[in-house]
Every structure is written in C-alpha cells, then in structure tokens.
C-alpha positions as CSV (number, residue, x, y, z in Angstrom):
1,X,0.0,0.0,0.0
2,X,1.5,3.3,-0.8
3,X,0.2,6.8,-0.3
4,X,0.2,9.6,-2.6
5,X,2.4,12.3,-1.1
6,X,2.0,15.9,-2.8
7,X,4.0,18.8,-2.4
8,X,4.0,22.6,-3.4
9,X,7.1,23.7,-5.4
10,X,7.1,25.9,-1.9
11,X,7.3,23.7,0.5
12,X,9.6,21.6,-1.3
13,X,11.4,25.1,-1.9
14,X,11.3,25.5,2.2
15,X,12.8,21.6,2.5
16,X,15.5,22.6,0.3
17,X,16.3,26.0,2.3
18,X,15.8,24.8,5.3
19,X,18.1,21.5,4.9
20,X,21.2,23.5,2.7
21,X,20.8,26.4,5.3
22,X,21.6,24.4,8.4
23,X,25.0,23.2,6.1
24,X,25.6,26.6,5.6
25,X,25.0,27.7,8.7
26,X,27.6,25.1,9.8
27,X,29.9,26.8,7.3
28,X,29.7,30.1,8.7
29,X,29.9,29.1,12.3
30,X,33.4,27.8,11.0
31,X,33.6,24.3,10.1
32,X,36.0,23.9,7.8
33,X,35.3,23.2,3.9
34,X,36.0,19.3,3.8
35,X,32.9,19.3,6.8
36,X,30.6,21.0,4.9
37,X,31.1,18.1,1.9
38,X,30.5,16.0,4.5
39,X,27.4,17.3,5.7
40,X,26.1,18.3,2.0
41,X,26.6,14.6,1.1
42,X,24.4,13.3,3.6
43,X,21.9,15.7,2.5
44,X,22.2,13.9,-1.0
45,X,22.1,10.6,0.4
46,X,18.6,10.8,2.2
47,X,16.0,8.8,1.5
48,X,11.9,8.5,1.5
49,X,10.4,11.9,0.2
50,X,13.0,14.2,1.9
51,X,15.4,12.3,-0.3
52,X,13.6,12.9,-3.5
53,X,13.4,16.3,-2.4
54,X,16.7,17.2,-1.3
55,X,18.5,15.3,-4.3
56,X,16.4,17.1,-7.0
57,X,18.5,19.9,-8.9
58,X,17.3,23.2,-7.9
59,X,18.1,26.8,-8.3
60,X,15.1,28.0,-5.7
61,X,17.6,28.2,-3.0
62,X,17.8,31.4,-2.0
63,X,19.5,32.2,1.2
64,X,21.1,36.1,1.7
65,X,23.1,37.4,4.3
66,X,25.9,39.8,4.8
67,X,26.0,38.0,8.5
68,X,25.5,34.4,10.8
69,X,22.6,36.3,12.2
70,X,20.8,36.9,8.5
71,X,21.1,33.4,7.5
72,X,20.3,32.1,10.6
73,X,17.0,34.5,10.6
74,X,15.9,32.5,7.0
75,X,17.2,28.9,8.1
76,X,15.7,28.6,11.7
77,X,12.1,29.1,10.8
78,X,12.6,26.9,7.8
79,X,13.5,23.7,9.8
80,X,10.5,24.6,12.1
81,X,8.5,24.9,8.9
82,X,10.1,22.0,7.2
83,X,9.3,19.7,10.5
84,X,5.9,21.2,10.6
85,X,5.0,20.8,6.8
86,X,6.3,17.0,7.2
87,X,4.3,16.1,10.1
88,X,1.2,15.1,8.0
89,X,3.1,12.3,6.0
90,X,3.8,9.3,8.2
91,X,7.5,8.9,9.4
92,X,8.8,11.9,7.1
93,X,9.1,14.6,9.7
94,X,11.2,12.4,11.5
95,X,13.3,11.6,8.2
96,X,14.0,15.0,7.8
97,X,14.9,15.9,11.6
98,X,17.5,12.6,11.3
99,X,19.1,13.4,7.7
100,X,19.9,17.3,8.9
101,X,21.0,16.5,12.6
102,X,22.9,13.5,10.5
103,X,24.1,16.4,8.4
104,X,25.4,18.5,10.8
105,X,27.2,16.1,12.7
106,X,29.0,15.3,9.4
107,X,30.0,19.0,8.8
108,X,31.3,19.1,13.1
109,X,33.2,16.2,12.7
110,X,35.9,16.1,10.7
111,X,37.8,18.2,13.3
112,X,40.1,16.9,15.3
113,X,39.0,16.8,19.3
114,X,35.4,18.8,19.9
115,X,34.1,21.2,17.5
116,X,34.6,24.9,18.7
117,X,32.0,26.5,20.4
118,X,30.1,28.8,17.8
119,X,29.9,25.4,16.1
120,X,28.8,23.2,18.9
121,X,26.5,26.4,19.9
122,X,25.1,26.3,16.3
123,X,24.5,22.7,16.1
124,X,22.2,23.6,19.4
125,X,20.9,26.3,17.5
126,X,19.7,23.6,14.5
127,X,18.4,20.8,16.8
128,X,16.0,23.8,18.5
129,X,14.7,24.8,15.4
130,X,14.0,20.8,14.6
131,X,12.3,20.6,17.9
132,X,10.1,23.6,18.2
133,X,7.5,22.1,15.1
C-alpha cells in the first residue's frame, strides 16, 4: 500500500532552504570546507520523500546574508516549517529531523578533538529549530 504524497514547489522550496541552510550555517559558524562536503553529502544521500526532495537539482535556493545572524533569521524558521509541513506524512518529519542532525554532525566532525564553540553552539541552535515544530 502506498500513499500519494504531494507537495507545493514551496514547500519543497522551504525543505531545500531549510536542509542546505543548516550546512551553511555550519559553514559560517566555522567548520572547515571538507565538513561542509561532509554534511552536504548526507543531504544527497537521504531517503523516502525528503530524499527525493533534497536530491532534486534546484536553483530555488535562495538564502542572503551579509551576516551568521541573517542566515540564521531564513534557516531557523525553515526547519520549524520544514518539520511542521512534514508532520502530515507518516515517518517523514522524523526523516527530515534525522538526515539534517545527520548532516550537521558530518560537517562538526571532521575536526580533530570537539568542534569549537560557535559550532557546537550552532548545532544547538539547529536541533532547537528541529524541535520547536
């Protein structure tokens, strides 16, 4: 039995933002480049509907900032939206919780020792915005 799973160019657009934003975010709390591969590879290997979405080519990305605080002001909601748009398809929400906390472990983790703290305080940051849907 399968069920027929539809969504908006938008929210898809919002999954997209909301997933490649926390990797940014990452980025600009100061993981270094080889984590942030990391982390966008995991992206591309999700599966279940936030695979489909997140692996699809898109140029509806569109996240602007001149600081940490401006992207983070676009990528927080959107995980809060993402997680809440999710919640109506079974097991999805929780797909796309998992692949980005998966994801930002990835992009933490090629350091040696712990991350530093604007990137273990960011990782916080992430797993709130997950959380709050």
């Amino acid at each position: 039995m399968s069920i027929t799973i539809t969504l908006t160019d938008q929210d898809k657009s919002t999954l997209r933002a909301a997933a490649y934003g926390a990797v940014s975010l990452m980025a600009a709390s100061g993981v270094p480049h080889k984590g942030i591969t990391h982390g966008s590879i995991v992206l591309t290997s999700a599966t279940g509907l936030v695979g489909h979405v997140l692996v699809a080519r898109s140029k509806d990305i569109h996240l602007q900032g001149k600081s940490v605080a401006e992207l983070a002001d676009q990528v927080l909601p959107a995980l809060t939206a993402a997680v809440s748009l999710l919640a109506e398809y079974p097991g999805e929400a929780d797909n796309f919780r998992d692949t980005v906390l998966v994801a930002v472990e990835a992009a933490a983790g090629p350091r040696k020792g712990e991350p530093s703290p604007a990137v273990a305080a960011m990782a916080r940051k992430i797993t709130a915005a997950l959380d709050a849907a």
